[in-house]
Each structure stands twice: as C-alpha cells, then as structure tokens.
C-alpha positions as CSV (number, residue, x, y, z in Angstrom):
1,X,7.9,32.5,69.0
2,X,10.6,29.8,70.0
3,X,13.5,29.9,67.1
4,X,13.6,26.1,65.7
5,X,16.6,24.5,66.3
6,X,19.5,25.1,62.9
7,X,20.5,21.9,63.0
8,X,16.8,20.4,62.9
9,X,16.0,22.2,60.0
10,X,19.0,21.6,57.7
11,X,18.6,17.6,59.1
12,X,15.2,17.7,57.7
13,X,16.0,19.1,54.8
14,X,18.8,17.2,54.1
15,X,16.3,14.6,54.7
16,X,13.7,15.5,52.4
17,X,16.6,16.4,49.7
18,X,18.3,12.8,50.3
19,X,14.7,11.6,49.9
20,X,14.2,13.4,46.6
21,X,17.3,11.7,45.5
22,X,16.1,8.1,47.0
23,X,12.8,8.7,44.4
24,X,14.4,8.7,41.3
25,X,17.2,6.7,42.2
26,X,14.1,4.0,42.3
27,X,12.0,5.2,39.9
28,X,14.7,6.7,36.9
29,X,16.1,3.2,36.1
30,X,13.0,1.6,35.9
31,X,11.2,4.2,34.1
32,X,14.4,4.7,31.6
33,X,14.6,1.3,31.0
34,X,11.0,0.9,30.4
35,X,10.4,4.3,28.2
36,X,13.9,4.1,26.3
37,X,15.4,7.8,25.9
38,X,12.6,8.9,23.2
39,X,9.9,8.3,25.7
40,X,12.2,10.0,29.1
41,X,12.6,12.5,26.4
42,X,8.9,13.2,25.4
43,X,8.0,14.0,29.5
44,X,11.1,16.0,29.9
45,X,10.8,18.2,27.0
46,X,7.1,18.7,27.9
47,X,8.2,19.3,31.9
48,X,10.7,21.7,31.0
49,X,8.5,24.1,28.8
50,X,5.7,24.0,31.0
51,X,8.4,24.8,33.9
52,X,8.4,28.1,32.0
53,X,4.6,28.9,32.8
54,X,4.7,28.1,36.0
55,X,7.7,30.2,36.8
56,X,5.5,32.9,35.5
57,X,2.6,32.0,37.4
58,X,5.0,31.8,40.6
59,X,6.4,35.3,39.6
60,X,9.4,35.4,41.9
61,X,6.9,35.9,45.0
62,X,8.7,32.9,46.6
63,X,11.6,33.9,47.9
64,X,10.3,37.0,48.5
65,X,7.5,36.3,50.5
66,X,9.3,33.4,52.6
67,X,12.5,36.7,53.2
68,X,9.7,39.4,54.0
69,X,6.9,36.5,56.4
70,X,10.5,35.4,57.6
71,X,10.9,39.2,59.6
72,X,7.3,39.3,60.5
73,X,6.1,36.1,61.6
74,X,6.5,36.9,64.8
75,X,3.1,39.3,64.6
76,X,0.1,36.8,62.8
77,X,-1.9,39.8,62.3
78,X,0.7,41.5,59.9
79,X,1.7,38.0,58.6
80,X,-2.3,37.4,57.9
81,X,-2.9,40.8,56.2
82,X,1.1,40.1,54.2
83,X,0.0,36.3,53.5
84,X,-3.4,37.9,52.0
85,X,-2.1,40.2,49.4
86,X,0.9,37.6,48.3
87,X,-1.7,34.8,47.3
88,X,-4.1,37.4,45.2
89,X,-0.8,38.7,43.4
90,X,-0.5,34.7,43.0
91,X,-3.8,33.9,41.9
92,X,-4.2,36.7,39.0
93,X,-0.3,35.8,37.8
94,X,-1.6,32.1,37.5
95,X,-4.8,33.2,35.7
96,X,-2.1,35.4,33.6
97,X,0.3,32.1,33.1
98,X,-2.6,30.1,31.5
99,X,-3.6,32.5,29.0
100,X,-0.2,32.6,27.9
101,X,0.0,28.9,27.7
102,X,-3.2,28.3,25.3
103,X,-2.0,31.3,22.6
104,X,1.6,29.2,23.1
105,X,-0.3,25.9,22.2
106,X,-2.2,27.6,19.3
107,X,0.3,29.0,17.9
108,X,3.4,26.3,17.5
109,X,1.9,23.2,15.5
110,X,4.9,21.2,17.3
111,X,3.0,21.2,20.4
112,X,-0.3,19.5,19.3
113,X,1.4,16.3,19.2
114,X,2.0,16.5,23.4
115,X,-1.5,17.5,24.1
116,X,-2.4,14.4,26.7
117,X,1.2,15.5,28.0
118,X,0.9,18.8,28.3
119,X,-2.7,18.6,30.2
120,X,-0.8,16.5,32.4
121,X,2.0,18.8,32.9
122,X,0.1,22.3,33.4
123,X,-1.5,21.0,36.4
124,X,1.5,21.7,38.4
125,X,0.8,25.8,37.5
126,X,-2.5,26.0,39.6
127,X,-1.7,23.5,42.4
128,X,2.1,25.6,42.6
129,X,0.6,29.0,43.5
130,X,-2.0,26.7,45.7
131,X,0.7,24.8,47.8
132,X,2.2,28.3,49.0
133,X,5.5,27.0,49.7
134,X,6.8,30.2,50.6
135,X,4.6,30.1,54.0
136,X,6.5,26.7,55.0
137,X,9.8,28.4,54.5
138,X,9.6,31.5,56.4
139,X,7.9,29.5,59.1
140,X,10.6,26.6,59.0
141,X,8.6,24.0,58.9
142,X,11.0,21.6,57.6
143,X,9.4,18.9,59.4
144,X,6.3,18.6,58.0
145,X,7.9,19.6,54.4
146,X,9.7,16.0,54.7
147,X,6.5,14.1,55.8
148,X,4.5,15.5,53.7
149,X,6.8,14.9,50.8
150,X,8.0,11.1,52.0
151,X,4.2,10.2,51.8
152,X,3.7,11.3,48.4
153,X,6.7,10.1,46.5
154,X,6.0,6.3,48.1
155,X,2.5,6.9,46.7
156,X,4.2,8.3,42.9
157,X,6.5,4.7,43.1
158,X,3.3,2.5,43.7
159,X,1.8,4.2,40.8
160,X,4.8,4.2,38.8
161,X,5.4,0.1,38.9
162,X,1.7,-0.4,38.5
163,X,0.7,1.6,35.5
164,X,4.5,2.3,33.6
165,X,4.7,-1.4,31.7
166,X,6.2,-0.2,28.2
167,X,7.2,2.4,26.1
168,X,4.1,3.4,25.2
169,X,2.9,4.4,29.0
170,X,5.0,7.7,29.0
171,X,1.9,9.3,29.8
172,X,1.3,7.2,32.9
173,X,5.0,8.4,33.9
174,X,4.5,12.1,33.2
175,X,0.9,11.7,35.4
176,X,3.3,9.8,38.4
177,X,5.3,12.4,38.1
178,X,2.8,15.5,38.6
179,X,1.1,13.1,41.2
180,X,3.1,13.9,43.7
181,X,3.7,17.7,43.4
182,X,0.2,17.9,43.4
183,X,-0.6,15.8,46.2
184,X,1.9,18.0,48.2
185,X,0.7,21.1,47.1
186,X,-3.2,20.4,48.3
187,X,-1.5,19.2,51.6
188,X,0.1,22.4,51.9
189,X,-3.0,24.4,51.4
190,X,-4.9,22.9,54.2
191,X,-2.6,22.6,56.3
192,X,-1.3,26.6,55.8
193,X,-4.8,27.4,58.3
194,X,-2.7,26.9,61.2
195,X,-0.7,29.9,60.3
196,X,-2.5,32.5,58.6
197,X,-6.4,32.8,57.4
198,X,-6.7,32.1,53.8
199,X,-8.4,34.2,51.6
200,X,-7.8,36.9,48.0
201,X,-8.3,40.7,49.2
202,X,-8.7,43.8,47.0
203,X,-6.2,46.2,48.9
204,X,-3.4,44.1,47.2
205,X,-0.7,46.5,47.7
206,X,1.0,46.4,44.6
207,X,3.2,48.9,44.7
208,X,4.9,48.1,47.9
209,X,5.2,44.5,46.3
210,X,6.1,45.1,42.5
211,X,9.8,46.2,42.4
212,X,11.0,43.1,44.9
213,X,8.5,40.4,43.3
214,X,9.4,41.7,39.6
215,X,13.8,41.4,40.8
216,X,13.1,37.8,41.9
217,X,10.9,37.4,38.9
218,X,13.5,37.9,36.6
219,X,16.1,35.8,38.7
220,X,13.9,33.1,38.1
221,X,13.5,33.5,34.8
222,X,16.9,33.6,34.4
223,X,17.7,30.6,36.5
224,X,15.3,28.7,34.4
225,X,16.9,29.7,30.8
226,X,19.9,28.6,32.0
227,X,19.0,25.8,34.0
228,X,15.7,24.1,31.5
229,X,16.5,25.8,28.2
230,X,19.2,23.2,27.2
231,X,16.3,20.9,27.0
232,X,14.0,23.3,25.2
233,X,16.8,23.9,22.8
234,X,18.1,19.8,22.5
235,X,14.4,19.3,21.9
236,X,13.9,21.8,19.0
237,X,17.4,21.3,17.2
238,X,17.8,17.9,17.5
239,X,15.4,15.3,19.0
240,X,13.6,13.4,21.6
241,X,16.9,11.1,22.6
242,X,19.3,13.8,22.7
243,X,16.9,15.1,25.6
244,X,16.8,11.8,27.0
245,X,20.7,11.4,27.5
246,X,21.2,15.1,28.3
247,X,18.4,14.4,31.1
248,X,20.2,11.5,32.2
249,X,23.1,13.4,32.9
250,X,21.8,16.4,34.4
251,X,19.3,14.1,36.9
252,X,22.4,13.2,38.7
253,X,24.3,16.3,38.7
254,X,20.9,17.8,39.9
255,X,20.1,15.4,42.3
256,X,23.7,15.5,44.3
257,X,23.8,19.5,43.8
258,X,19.8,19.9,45.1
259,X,20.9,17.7,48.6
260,X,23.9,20.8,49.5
261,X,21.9,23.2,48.4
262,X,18.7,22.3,50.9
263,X,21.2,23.0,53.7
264,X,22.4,26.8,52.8
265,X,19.1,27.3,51.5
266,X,17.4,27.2,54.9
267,X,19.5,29.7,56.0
268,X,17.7,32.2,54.1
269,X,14.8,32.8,56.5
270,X,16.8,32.6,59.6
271,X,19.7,34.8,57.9
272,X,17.1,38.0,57.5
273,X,15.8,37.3,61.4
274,X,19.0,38.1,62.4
275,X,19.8,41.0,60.5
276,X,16.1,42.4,60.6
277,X,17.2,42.1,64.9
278,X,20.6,43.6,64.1
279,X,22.0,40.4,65.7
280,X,25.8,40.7,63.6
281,X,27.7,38.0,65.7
282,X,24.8,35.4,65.0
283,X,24.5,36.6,61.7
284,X,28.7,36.3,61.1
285,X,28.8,32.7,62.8
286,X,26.3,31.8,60.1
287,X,27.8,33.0,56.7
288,X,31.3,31.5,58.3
289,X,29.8,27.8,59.0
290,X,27.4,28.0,56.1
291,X,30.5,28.9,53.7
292,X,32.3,25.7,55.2
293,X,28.7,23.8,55.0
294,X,28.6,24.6,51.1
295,X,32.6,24.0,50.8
296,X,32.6,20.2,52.5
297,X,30.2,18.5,50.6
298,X,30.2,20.3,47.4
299,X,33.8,19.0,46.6
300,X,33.7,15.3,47.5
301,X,30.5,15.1,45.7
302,X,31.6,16.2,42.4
303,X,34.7,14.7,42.0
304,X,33.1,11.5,43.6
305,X,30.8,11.7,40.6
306,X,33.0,12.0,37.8
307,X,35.6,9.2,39.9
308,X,32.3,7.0,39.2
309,X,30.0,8.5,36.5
310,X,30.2,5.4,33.9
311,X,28.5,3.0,36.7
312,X,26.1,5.8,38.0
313,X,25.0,6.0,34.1
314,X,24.6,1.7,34.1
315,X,23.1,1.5,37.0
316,X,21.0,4.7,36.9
317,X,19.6,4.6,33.6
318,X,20.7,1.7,31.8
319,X,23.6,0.9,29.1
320,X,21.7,2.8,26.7
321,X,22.5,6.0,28.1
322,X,26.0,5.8,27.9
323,X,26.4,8.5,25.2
324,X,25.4,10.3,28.1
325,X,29.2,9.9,30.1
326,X,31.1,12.5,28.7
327,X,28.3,15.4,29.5
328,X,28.1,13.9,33.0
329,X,31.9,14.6,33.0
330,X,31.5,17.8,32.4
331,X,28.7,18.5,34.1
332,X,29.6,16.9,37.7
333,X,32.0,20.1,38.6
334,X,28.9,22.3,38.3
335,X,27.8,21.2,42.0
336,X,30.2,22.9,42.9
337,X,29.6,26.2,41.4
338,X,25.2,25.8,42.5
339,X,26.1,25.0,45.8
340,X,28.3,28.1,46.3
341,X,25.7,30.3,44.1
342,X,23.2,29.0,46.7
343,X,25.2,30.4,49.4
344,X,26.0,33.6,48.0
345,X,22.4,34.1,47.1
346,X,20.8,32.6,50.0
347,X,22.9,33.1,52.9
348,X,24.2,36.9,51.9
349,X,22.7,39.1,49.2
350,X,19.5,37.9,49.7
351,X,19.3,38.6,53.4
352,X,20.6,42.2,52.7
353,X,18.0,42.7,50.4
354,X,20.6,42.8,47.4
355,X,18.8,40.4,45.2
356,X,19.8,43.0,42.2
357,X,23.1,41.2,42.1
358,X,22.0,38.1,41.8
359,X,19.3,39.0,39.2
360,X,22.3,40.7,37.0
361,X,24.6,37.3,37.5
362,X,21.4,35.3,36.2
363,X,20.9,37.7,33.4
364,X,24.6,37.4,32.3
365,X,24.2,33.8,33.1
366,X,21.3,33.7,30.7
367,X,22.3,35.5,27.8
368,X,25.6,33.3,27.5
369,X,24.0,30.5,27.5
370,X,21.8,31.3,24.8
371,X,24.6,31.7,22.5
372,X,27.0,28.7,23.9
373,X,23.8,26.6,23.2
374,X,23.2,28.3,19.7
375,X,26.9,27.4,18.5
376,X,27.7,24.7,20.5
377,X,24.4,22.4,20.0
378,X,24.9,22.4,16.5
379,X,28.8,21.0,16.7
380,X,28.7,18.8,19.8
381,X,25.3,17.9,20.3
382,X,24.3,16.6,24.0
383,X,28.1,17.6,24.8
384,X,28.0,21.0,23.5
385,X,24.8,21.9,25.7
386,X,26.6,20.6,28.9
387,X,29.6,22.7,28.3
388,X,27.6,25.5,28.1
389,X,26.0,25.3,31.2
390,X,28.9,23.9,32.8
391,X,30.7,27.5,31.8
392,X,27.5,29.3,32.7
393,X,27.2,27.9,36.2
394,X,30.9,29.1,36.5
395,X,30.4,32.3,35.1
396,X,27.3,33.1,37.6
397,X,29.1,31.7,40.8
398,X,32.3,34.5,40.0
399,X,29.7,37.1,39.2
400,X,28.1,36.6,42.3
401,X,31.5,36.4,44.3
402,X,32.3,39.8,43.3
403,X,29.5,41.7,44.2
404,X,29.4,39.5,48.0
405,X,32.7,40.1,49.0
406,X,32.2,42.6,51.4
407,X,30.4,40.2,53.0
408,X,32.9,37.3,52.6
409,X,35.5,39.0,54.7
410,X,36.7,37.0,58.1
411,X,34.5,34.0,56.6
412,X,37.5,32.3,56.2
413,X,35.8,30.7,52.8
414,X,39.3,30.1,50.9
415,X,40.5,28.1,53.8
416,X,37.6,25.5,53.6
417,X,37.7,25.3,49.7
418,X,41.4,24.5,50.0
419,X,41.0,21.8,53.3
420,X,37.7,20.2,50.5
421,X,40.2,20.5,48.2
422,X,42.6,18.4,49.9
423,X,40.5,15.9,51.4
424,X,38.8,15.3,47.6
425,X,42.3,14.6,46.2
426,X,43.2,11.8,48.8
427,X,39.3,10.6,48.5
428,X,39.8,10.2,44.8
429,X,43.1,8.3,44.9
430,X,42.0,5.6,47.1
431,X,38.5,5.1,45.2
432,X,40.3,4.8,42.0
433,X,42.6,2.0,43.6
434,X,39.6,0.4,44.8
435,X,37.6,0.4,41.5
436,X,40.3,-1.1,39.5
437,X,39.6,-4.2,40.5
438,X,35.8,-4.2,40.5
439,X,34.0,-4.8,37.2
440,X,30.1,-4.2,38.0
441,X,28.4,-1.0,38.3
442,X,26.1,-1.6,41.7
443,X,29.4,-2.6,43.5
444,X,31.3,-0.2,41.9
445,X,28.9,2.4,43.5
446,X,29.1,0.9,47.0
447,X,32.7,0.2,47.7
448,X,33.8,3.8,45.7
449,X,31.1,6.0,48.1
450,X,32.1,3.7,50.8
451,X,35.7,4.0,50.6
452,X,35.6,7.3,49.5
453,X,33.7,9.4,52.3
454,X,35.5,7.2,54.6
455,X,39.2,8.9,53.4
456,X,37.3,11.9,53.1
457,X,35.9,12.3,56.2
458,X,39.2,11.0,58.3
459,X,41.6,13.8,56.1
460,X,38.7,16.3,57.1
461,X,38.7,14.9,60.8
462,X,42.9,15.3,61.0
463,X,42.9,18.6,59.6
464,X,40.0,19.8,62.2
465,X,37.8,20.6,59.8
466,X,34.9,23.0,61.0
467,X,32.0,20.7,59.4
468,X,33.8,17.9,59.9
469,X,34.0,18.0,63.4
470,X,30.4,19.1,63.5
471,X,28.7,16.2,61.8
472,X,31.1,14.0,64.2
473,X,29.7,15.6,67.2
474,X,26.3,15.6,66.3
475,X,27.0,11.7,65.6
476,X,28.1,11.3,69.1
477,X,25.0,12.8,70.7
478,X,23.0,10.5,68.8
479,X,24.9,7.3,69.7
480,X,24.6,8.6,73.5
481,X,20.9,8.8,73.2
C-alpha cells in the first residue's frame, strides 16, 4: 500500500479541525445569544454526562484499534478478521453502556427533568461505536474525514437558524447538535465496505484484546473526569448558568487546543508503521518535527488568546458571558499543556506500546481534579473549576514528560519551546499596541490575529525556525502551482 503523503494528512486535518472551529464560531454566538447561559447550560450539562456513557460504550478500543489496524493494514485478510472482533467487543460494550444509562436515569430524580434532552443526547452512544472511527485513522483517510464532516456541519447550521428562534428551543439546539455526529457516523459505516467486510463474530478474542482495550479504557475515563467533570460538578453544586459561562470559556480554549492537536495526533498511526518496520531515522525525524509542530502553534495561540479573550467572549458569546473572562484567562495557557500531552501520548508512548504511562498521568490527573473541584467550586465558583483544570492539564503534561524522556533525547524540544517562546513575546507586544486604540470586539479580533501572526511568523522566519520555514515552503509550492 502507497504511504499517504504527512503533509496531506495533517493539511486535512488541520482542515477539518479549523472547520470544527468555523462551526461554532457561527453557530455559538447565535445559539448563546438566543438560549441565554441557562439554556447553553441545560445541553451542555446533558452532553457532558451522557459523554460518560459513551466513553464506556467506546471502551478505549479507539486508539487501540486505529495503533494495532495501523501495523496491519497492509494484509486485508488479518485487518478483516482484527476489524471483526473490535466491532463485536464494540457492540456488547454499547449494549453494556445503555443498561447503565436507564438504572442512572431511574435512580437520580434530577435527571427526569432532561428526559427529551437526554433521548436526544444518547443517540450519539449507538451511532459512536457504529461510525468506527478507529478504521478511518489507521487507514488515514483524512480526506474523506473532512468531507464528510464539512457536509454535515453546513447541514447542523441550516437546521440550527431554522428551528433555534428563542430560549425555549434548547432542544432543537441539543438535536442540531447530535445531527451532525450522527450523520457522520452512518456515513462512516457505509463507507468502512471499502476496507474491511462488516460483520460481529463469535471467536472474539478477548483475551488477546482485554489488557490493551481496558489501559486505554481507563485513559479515557480519566481524560473525561478531568476534561467534562467540571461541568458535571458546576451543574450539581451550583446551576445551569455557571455551566453556561464555564462552557463559554472552555469552547474556545477547546476549540484553538483541538486544531494543534489534529496535527500530532495523526502521527499516531504512521508513528507505529515505522517502528512496527524498525524504520528509527523516519521514526526520529518525526518526534523531532512533530515536537516543533506542537511547540509553534501551541504558544502564539494561547497567549494570543488571553492578549484578546474579553472581545473573543463579546463577540463569541455575547456581553452576557463576560463573567466568563477571568476563567478564559486562566484557562488559555492550558493549550499549551494538551497540545504537548498530545504529543507525548500520540507521537511517543503510544507508538511504543507504553500507554501505562499515560493511563497513570490521567489517573493522577483525575484524582486531583476531583479534590481542586471539591474545594475550589465552593469558594470561586466558575473560576475555581478553571484553576483546577488549568493545574491539572499542567500536572499531566509534566507527568507525562517524565516517563518520555528517553525518548525526547536529540528532539531538540527545549530549543523550539524557547524560539515559541520568543516569537510569542514580540507577537504580544505589537498586538497590545495595536488594540489600544481599537474599541470594538470584531475589529479587535482581526487586526490583533492579523498583526499578531504576522510578528510571529517573521521572528520565527529570522530565527530559522524548523516549522516556520516549513509552512513557508509549502506556501511557495502552492503559489507556483
């Protein structure tokens, strides 16, 4: 099988990643506006504890199937008889996941009063393990991924401004929403024929499956408490608009962080190619330019959102959510953290089959912020929740440091923080200058990303910056073309 082109596939995913950020960036400030923070905060606390069940339903085969169809996919017949056994494992954890979900909704009264929400919402468990996303990784088929995905979040806008008119259509937003993930996901399954045959089998395996699926389980899980149970915990403690303002804030920490880390993390599958082939010099060149990768946009983009975080807020989601500016603050240094997390995970331990690691950083990560959130909620509100997972994400990245740094030797990963580093200073300087003398929020946006990334990308340029001087060649292909 011909190896798709590197730079294709982190293109496309960058794509489909600036795309996901293009959505909301549409369809947040209208829907915010519309909803007010009680009714963003009714869908999100619904979304984020039904993101529990289908974590469980998803059981950490993901990444483990897209590593271990990554180093066979060269032979169909063992992919087919792998691909097999992975979506039966799937099915009965999904049949599993649902169970779970109705004693959940039995038991805690609280719930009854999201019913038409949470039908909504649990949709996403089946059509999840159906959409076999694991299939698209392994086989890089970032291409499609980013159709596929364009078609259906201009399908979830056209539903959005036609049935979200008032506060009272948070349903209608929670149902745009799922629309799209669902859409996807049946997509997916028809289109997985040209790959592998579908269909459950009874020689599952399990053993040979168990110990790898249950470690990425629990990273998951992990992930998730850290990463959705601020939420959860907002929800339960406080109320509906203290979810709405922390969701404010995280949506566009998220969405910035989730565009750096679809770069390192199609590196994964390609990553375990070349050390399934023994290949060390590919496999070297990659953790060197994917640590510079993760380095040269992480930076700039976290101290370009706290340089502008009050207009993002205004302009994202409306003056209502400007209690919501000081955990954006806090929060914006975070992508820094998740995007070099992502590389650790993705790009070295993963790859080496030492997913352990990152399963005892995400427990740590976990347990801390259990008890941040349980002392800090209570004091600072919203704030106190984005502290804690501000310290968590922190915490994680150092944990995961350590047990990589075998691996990060001659990556030369200190030198591109510090050249970031740099080039974020001056980038910062000039776009406060510039925003002193602009008083709205959509110009405020344009002429601070505008004038930073261009100071950015010339101090990156003069001190020959790896990435730097990668993205300019690839530039200058395409204006030769």
């Amino acid at each position: 099988m011909a190896q798709k082109s590197l730079k294709k596939n982190a293109t496309y995913n960058f794509i489909k990643a600036f795309l996901n950020l293009a959505f909301p960036v549409i369809s947040f400030p209208y829907a915010s506006r519309v909803l007010m923070p009680d009714g963003i905060g009714k869908v999100n606390f619904v979304n984020s504890f039904i993101d529990y069940f289908v974590l469980l339903a998803g059981l950490g085969i993901g990444t483990y199937a897209a590593r271990e169809a990554a180093r066979i996919r060269d032979n169909k017949k063992v992919l087919d008889v792998f691909s097999h056994q992975i979506l039966t494992i799937n099915v009965l954890s999904t049949a599993l996941s649902y169970a779970i979900l109705g004693i959940a909704f039995l038991l805690s009264p609280k719930l009854h009063s999201y019913k038409a929400l949470l039908a909504i919402s649990a949709t996403k468990i089946l059509f999840s393990t159906a959409g076999m996303n694991w299939l698209y990784t392994a086989e890089e088929e970032y291409r499609y991924v980013t159709i596929r995905s364009a078609v259906f979040q201009a399908i979830s806008l056209v539903f959005l401004f036609t049935f979200v008119k008032g506060p009272e259509d948070y349903v209608w937003y929670a149902l745009m929403g799922v629309l799209s993930n669902v859409g996807s996901n049946i997509c997916n399954f028809f289109y997985a024929r040209r790959f592998i045959t579908i269909r459950l089998t009874r020689n599952i395996e399990l053993k040979n499956h168990l110990r790898p699926i249950l470690i990425f389980f629990g990273m998951a899980c992990a992930t998730k408490v850290h990463s959705a149970l601020d939420s959860v915990m907002l929800g339960f403690m406080l109320d509906d608009s203290a979810v709405g303002y922390y969701s404010a804030a995280q949506k566009i920490k998220n969405l910035v962080s989730q565009m750096i880390t679809a770069i390192t993390g199609t590196l994964m599958p390609r990553s375990s190619w070349y050390l399934e082939r023994n290949d060390v010099k590919g496999y070297q060149q990659m953790v060197q330019k994917a640590g510079n990768v993760a380095c040269f946009f992480s930076l700039p983009a976290a101290i370009g959102i706290m340089a502008i975080a009050r207009p993002l807020i205004v302009l994202f989601s409306g003056n209502a959510y400007l209690p919501a500016l000081p955990s954006m603050l806090v929060l914006a240094p975070s992508v820094i953290t998740i995007s070099l997390s992502s590389y650790l995970t993705n790009v070295i331990l993963t790859p080496h089959r030492l997913e352990r690691f990152s399963l005892q950083a995400q427990i740590v990560g976990s347990v801390l912020n259990i008890l941040l959130n349980t002392f800090f909620i209570p004091v600072w509100g919203v704030f106190g929740a984005s502290l804690a997972t501000m310290i968590v994400e922190l915490t994680i990245m150092v944990v995961l440091m350590i047990h990589a740094r075998e691996f990060l030797k001659g990556s030369k990963l200190l030198d591109s923080f510090l050249q970031a580093f740099v080039g974020s200073l001056a980038m910062v300087a000039v776009v406060s200058l510039v925003l002193a003398s602009i008083d709205n929020a959509f110009l405020e946006i344009i002429a601070g990303t505008l004038s930073g990334a261009t100071t950015y990308a010339i101090i990156m340029l003069l001190m020959q910056n790896q990435s730097a001087c990668m993205v300019l060649s690839m530039l200058k292909k395409r204006l030769h073309t």
